[in-house]
N, C-alpha and C positions, 0 to 999 in steps of 0.2 A: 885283403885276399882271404886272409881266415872266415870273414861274416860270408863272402860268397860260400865256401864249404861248408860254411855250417847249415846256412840256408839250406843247397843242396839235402845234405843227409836230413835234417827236420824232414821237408817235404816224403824224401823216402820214407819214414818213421809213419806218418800222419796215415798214407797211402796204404801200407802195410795191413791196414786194419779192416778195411773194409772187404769187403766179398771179393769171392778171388775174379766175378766178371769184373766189377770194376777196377780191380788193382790190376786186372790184365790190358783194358783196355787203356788208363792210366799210367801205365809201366814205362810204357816207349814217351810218353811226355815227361815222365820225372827222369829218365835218361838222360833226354836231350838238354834239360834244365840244368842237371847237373856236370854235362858235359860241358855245358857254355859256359859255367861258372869257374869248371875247374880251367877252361881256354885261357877265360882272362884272366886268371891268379896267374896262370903260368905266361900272358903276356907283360901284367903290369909289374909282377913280382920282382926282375932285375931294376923296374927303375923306382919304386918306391922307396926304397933305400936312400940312392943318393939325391932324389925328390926332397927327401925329410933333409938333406941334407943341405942341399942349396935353400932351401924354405927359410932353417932360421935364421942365419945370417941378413937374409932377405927381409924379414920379419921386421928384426932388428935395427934394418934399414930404414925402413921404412915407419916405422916409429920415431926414429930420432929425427928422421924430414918432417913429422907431422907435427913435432914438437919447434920446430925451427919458425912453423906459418908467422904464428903471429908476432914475432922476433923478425921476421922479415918485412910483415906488416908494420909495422911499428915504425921500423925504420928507414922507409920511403916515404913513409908521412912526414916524419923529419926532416930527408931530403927535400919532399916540397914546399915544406916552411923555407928552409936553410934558401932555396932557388928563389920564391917569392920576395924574401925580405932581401935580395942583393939585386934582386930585379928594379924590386921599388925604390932604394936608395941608389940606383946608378943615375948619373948624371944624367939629363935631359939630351937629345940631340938638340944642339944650335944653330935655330932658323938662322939666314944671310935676312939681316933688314931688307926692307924692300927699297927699290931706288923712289926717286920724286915723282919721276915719269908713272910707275906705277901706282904710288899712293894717288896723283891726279886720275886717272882713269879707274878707280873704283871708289874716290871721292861720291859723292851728292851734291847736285851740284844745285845751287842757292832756289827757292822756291819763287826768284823773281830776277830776272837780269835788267837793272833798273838804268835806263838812259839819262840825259841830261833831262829836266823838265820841261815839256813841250811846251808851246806857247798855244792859249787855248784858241779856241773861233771865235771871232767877233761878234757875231750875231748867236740868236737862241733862243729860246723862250726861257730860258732860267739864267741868263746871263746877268752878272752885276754889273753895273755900269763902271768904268774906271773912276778911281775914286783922286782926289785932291794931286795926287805923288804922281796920278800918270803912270801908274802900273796898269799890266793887261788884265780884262775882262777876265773874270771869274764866274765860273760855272755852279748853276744850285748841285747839292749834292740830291740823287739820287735812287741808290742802292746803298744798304752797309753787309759786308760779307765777314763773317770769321767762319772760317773754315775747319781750325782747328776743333772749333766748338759748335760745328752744325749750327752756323747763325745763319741765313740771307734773310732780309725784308729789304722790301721796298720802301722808300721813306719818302715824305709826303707835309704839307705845309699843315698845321693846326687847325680843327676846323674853327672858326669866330665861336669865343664867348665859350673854349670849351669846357664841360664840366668834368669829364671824363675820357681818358687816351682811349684814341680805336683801337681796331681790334686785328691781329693778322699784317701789323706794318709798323715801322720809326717813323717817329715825329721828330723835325726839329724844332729847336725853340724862337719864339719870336717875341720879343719886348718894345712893345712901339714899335717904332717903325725899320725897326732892325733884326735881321734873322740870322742866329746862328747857323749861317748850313751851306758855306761859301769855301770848299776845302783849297788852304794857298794862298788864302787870304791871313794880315796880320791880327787876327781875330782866333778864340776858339769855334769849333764846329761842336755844336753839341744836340745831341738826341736821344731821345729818350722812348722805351718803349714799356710794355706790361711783362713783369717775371712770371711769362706762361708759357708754353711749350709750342717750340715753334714761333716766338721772339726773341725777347732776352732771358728767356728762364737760364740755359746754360752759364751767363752769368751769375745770377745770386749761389747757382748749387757749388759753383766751380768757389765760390768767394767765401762759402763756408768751411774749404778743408788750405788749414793751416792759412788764412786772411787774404786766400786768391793766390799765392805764389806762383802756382802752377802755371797763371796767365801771365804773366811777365813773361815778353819776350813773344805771345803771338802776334801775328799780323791781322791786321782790320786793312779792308780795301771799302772805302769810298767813293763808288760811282758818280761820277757826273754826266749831268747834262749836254756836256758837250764831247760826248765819247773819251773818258778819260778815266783811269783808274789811279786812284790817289791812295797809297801805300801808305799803313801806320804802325808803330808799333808799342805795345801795351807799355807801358813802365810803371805805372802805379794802381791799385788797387784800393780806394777810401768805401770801408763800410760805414753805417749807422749814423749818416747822416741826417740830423736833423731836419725837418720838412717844413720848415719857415720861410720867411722872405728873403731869408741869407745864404740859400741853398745852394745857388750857383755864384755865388760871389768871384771866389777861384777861379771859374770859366771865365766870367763877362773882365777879371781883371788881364788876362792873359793880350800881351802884345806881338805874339808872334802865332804863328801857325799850327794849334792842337786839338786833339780830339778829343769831346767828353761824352761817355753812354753811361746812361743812368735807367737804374729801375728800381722798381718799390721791393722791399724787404717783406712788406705784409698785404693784406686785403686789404685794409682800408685806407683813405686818403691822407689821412695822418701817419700813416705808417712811413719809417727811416727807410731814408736811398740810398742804395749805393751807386756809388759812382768810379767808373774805370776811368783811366787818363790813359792817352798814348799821341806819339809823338811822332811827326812826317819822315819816311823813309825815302820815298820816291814817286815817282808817276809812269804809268807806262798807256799805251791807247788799248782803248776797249769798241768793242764792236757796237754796234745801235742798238741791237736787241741786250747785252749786256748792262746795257749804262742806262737803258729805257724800259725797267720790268712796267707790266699793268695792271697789278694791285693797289688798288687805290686804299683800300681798308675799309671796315667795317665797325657801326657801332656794337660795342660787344651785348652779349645775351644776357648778362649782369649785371650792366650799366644802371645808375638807379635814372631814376626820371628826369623827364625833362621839371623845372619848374616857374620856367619861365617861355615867352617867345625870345627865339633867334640863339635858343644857347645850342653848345653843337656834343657830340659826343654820348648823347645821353639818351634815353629813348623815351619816345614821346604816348 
């Protein structure tokens, strides 16, 4: 209230000096200036008092809350540890086990519902004849399928005299006048193809991490000739087989019903076989076009030569 007054009488002071035209036309302006000032002294004047008065307390107040922040901060941080860590050690809710009825219905249910084994068709073009015991006609094998390892070829008789496997198919084996490739019969089935992609290659790659273990336990399906699907399952796994006259010893000694697939380890003809074994699950029926692909096979583009007549596999 004082600086308003002061103000006021300055401005009079200043005004005072100059020519009396303009301190007269000026006069009623520093009047009114002063009038207004002295208005509000004499409006604010009763409450600046107890203004100053309520202020400090106020002040005071307000300080000691701005001092409280980070003490408040502080400790709701705390709170939410203290909440977290009784959160996380409280006991789990306890699922009700599920009943049987439920475990069956979101069960998986087996990749093959296998029936009793059919009895094949008598006639065929790849049927073996009954042999000494008077057991039924057996069916050549046709297709080999592993699924789990992106296998299908179609398999197919050797050509004569060959010097090199085709190309794009399984071969089974033939010695004399005897062919492995009669799935159900008390004999092995064995066939053998090129470790290239898109035959058995997923064999040898699968046979290099930890000795094939991975493939224990897939399923091989063996097509036949007479619309039949013959179910195998992997059990063993032999790398680095030797490539002599002893090779299939193991298969040709086998008296009962298994599978042998083999393929080369390297490029050249001397190079070690490996060989999978797996052993009959079941048989279920396959449709014509199933049991009957039309890949015949081809000689491959890196077959070396022929070096003789009548040899097969080899390019001429």
């Amino acid at each position: 209230m004082l600086r308003l007054r002061s103000l006021g009488r300055t401005v009079r002071r200043l005004l005072a000096r100059p020519s009396r035209a303009v301190a007269s036309i000026l006069r009623p302006v520093v009047a009114a200036v002063g009038a207004f000032a002295g208005a509000v002294a004499r409006i604010l004047g009763p409450i600046a008092g107890p203004a100053r008065a309520v202020g400090r307390p106020l002040k005071g107040l307000f300080g000691d809350l701005a001092g409280l922040i980070p003490a408040l901060i502080a400790g709701a941080g705390v709170f939410l540890v203290v909440a977290g860590l009784f959160n996380y050690f409280a006991p789990a809710a306890v699922q009700p086990s599920p009943s049987p009825s439920e475990i069956a219905a979101y069960d998986t249910p087996p990749p093959y519902s296998l029936p009793p084994r059919a009895t094949p068709a008598s006639s065929g073009s790849g049927l073996l004849s009954a042999g000494p015991s008077g057991t039924a006609s057996l069916a050549v094998a046709t297709r080999v399928v592993i699924r789990a390892l992106t296998i299908d070829n179609a398999i197919v008789r050797s050509p004569q005299n060959e010097q090199y496997p085709l190309c794009n198919v399984a071969e089974y084996l033939s010695l004399g006048s005897t062919d492995y490739a009669y799935p159900g019969a008390p004999q092995a089935v064995y066939l053998y193809a090129h470790a290239r992609v898109g035959m058995f290659w997923n064999l040898l790659v699968n046979s290099k991490v930890k000795s094939g273990a991975a493939m224990l336990g897939d399923l091989v399906e063996i097509y036949t000739d007479d619309n039949q699907d013959h179910i195998y399952e992997i059990t063993k796994v032999i790398p680095h087989v030797p490539n002599d006259s002893n090779f299939a010893d193991q298969a040709l000694a086998a008296t009962t019903d298994e599978l042998w697939l083999q393929t080369s380890e390297g490029h050249l003809n001397s190079s070690t076989k490996l060989q999978v074994v797996a052993t009959p699950v079941g048989v279920v029926a396959a449709t014509q076009a199933d049991a009957h692909p039309t890949a015949r096979g081809n000689v491959c583009p890196d077959a070396p030569r022929c070096t003789a007549a009548g040899q097969g596999g080899c390019r001429r």
